[in-house]
C-alpha positions in Angstrom: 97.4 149.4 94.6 94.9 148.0 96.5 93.8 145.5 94.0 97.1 144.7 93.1 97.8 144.0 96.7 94.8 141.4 96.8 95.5 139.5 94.0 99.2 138.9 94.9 97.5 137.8 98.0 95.5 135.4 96.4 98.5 133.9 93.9 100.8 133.6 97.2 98.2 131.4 99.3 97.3 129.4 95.9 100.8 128.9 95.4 101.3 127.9 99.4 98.5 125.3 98.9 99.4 123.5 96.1 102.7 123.4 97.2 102.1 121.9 100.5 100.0 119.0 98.4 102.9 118.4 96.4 105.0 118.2 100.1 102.0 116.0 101.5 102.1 113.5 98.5 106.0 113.4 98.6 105.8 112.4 102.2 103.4 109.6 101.8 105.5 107.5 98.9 107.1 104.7 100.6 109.2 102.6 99.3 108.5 99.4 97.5 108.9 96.5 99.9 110.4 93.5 98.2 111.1 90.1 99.6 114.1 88.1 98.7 114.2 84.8 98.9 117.7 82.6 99.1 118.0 79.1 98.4 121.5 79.2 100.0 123.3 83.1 101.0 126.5 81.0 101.6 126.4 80.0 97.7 129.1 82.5 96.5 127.2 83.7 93.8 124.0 84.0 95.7 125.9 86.0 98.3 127.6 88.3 95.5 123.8 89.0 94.1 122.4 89.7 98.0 125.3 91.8 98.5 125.2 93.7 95.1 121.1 94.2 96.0 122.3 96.0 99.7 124.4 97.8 97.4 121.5 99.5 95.3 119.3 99.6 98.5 121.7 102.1 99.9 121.7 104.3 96.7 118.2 104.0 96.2 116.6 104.0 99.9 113.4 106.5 99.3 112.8 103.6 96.0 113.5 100.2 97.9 113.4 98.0 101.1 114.8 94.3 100.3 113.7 91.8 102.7 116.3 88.9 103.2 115.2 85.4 103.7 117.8 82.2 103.9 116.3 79.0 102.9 119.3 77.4 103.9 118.4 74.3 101.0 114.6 74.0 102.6 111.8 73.9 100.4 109.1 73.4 103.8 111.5 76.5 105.2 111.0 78.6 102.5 107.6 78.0 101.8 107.0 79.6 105.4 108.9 82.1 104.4 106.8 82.9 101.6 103.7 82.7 104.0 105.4 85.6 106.1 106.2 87.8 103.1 102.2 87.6 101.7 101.0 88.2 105.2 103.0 91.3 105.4 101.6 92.5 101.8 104.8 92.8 100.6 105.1 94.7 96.7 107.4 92.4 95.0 108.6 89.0 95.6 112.2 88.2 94.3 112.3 84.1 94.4 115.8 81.9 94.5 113.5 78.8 94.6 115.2 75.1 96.4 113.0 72.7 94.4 112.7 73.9 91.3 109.9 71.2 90.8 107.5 73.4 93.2 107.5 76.9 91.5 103.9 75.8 90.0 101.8 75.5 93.3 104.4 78.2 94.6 103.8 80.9 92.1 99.6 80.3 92.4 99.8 80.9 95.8 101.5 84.3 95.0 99.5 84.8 92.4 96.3 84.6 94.5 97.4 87.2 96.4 98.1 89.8 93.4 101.7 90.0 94.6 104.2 90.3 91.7 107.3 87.4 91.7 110.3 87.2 89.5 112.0 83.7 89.9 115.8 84.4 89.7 119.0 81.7 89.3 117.6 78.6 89.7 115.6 78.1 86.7 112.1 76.0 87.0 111.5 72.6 86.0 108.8 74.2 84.0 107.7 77.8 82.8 103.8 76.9 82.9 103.4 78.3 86.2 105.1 81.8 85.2 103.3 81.6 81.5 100.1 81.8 83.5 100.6 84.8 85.8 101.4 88.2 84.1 102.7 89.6 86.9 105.6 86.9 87.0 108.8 86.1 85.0 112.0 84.5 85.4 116.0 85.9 84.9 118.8 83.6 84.8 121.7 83.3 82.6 122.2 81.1 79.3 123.9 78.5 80.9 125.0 76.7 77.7 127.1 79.6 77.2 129.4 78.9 80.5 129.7 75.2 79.2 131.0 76.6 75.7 133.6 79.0 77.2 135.0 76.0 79.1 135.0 74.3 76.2 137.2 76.9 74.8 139.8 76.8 77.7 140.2 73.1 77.2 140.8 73.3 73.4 143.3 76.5 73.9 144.4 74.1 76.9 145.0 71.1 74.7 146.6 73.0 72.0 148.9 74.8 74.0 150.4 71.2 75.3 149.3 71.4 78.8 146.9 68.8 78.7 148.6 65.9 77.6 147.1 62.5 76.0 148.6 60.6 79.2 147.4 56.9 78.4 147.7 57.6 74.9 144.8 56.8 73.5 144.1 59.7 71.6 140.9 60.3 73.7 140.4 63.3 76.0 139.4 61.4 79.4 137.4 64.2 81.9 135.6 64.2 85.1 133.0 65.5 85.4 131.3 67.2 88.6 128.2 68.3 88.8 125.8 70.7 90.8 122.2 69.2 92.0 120.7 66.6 89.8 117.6 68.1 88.6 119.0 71.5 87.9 118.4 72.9 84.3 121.7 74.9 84.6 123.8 72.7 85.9 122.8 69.7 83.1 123.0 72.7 80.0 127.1 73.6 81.1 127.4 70.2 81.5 126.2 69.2 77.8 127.4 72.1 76.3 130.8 71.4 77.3 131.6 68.5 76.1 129.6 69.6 72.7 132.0 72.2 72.3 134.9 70.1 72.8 133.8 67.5 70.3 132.4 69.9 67.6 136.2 70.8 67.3 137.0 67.2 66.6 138.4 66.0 69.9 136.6 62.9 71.1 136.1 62.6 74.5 135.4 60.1 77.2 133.6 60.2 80.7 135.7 58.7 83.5 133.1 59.5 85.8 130.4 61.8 86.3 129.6 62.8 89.8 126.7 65.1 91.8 127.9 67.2 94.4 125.4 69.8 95.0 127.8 72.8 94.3 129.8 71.9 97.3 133.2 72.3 97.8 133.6 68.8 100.3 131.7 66.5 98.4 133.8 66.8 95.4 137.2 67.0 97.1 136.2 63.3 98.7 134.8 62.2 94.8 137.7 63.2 93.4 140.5 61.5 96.2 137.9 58.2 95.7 138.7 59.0 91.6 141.9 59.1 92.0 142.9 55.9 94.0 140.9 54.0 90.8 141.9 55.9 87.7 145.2 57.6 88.7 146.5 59.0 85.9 143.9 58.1 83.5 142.3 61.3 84.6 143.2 64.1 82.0 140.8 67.1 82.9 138.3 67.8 86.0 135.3 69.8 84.3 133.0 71.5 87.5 129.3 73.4 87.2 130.7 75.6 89.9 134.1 77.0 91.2 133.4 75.8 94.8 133.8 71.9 93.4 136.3 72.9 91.4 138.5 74.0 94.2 137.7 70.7 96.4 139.0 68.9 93.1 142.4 71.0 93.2 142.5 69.7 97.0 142.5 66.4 96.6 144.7 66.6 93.4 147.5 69.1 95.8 147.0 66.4 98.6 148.5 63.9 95.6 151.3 65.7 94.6 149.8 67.2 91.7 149.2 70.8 90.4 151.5 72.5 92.6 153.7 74.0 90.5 155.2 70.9 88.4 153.7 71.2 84.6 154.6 67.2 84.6 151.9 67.0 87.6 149.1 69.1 86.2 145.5 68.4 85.7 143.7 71.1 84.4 140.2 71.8 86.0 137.7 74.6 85.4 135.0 76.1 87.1 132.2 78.4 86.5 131.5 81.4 89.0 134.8 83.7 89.1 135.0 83.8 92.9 138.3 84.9 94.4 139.4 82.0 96.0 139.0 80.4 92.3 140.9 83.9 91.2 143.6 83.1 93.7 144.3 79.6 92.7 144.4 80.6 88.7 146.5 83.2 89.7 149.4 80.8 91.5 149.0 78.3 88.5 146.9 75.8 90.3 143.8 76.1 88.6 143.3 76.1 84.6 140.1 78.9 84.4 136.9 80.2 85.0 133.9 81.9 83.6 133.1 84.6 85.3 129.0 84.7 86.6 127.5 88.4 86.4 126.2 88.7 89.8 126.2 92.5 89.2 124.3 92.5 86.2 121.6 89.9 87.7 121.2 92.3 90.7 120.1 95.1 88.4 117.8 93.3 86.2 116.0 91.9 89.3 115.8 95.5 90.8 114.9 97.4 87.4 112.5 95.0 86.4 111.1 94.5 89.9 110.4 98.2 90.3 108.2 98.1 87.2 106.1 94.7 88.2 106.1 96.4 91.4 104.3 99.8 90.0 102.0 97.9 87.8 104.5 98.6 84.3 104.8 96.3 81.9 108.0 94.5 83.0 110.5 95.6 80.4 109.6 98.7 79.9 112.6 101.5 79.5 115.4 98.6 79.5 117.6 96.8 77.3 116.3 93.7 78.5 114.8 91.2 76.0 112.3 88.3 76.6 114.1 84.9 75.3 112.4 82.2 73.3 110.1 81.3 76.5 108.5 84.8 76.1 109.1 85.1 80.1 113.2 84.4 80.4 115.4 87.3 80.6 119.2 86.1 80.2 122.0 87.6 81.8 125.1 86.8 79.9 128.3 85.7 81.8 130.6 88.6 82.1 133.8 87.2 80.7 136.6 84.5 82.1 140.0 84.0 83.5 142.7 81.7 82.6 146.0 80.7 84.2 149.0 81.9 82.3 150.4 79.1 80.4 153.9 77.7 81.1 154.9 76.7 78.0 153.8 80.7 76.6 
């Protein structure tokens, strides 16, 4: 009995031991610290991503700590920010870059510091920078897809009667607005587009073509100067973003048009599904949208940032593929939202 009484000892105490190890080394995992970077929180989109990664900080709180920066449009701002975030030795760097011309002297800064950085939205002038850093990719979306699916509503829009051939020259005549100048997305919708809309045989015809930074202001002014010269000339309003594509719909309302008189309509669609953009499609005042994934690039960023961040190769156990680039990973737009049409 003795004997027996000894050894159970010896089992119970080993047992104790390791399991106050296990406790010990339980206690000590922190979780990963990852800076995020803004180029603009009051962007709608940008602020549906920030407040989709709060959502998955909450669930996953002994996993990840998200650090929010705003850049507020600032490249010199956010280059301090990026200072701060490598002097506090920060795991993972999740970059909404302003001048997408300065992710190459950007990312070798990170880069000497080991720090792993995924470059999100706003895609680089160039991918060398990213090509020469393993620990670095970039995830946006495949913007010529948004500029298709407008494409679509337009044709459905034309066939359907509601865009009407109102100098009767058998051309389509568009606006078009545009985000910032040098940006890779907003230069893709645009193209694809009007691509889409001629591929089906419908020619087409630039009134104008305007930058306006994604802002809502800016192209509610464009668009009242547009309409004082071309009047009704102007057959549909095409927008990189639902923010301009709403300013257009004010200065068209502050005209008499597209408030609820189909013989006062000009269609305009946006890109971004927010809800004022919702609202407006809803009470007939806005053609469509397509729908941005703001959920979906919130998850890639955390799922493949956890794996950069603990040294995995960055795909590993997703359904996420590496496009053409060999360092793009493509979130595809979840979908879009067109008025009901009046003559249905």
């Amino acid at each position: 009995m003795k004997k027996v009484s000894i050894f159970s000892i010896i089992i119970i105490t080993i047992l104790n031991i390791f399991s106050a190890d296990i406790s010990a080394n339980t206690t000590n995992i922190k979780p990963i610290r990852a800076g995020v970077l803004l180029y603009d929180e009051d962007d709608y989109y940008i602020s549906e991503v920030r407040d989709y990664l709060l959502k998955i900080e909450n669930e996953n709180k002994e996993t990840i700590n998200f650090i929010f920066y705003d850049a507020d449009r600032n490249q010199e701002l956010q280059n301090k920010q990026i200072d701060e975030l490598i002097n506090m030795k920060v795991d993972l760097i999740l970059l909404n870059i302003v001048d997408i011309h300065q992710s190459d002297p950007i990312i070798n800064k990170i880069k000497a510091h080991n720090i792993p950085v995924i470059f999100f939205n706003r895609e680089p002038s160039s991918l060398n920078g990213i090509k020469s850093y393993e620990k670095s990719l970039y995830i946006g979306t495949e913007a010529c897809e948004s500029g298709e699916i407008q494409g679509g509503m337009i044709i459905n829009e034309m066939k359907s009667g509601n865009i009407k051939d109102m100098n009767g020259n058998g051309i389509l005549d568009y606006v078009l607005l545009q985000g910032d100048k040098d940006n890779i997305e907003a230069q893709l919708r645009s193209e694809c587009v009007i691509k889409s809309i001629n591929k089906n045989g419908i020619r087409t015809d630039e009134i104008a073509s305007e930058y306006c930074n994604w802002q809502q202001e800016c192209a509610k002014n464009k668009i009242e100067s547009l309409l004082s010269k071309y009047g009704d000339n102007i057959e549909v309003i095409i927008s990189n973003n639902d923010e301009m594509a709403i300013g257009a719909i004010l200065a068209l309302q502050e005209r008499g048009y597209n408030i609820g008189d189909p013989n006062k309509f000009i269609s305009v669609v946006g890109v971004d599904g927010t809800a004022e953009a919702r609202k407006m499609i809803e009470n007939g005042f806005m053609t469509g949208t397509v729908i941005q994934d703001a959920e979906g690039m919130a998850k890639a960023l955390y799922r493949i940032g956890l794996n950069l961040a603990q040294g995995k190769p960055p795909l590993q156990d997703t359904e996420y593929k590496f496009d053409v680039t060999g360092v793009g990973v493509r979130i595809p737009y979840n979908g879009y939202i067109v008025r009901k049409s009046p003559n249905s």
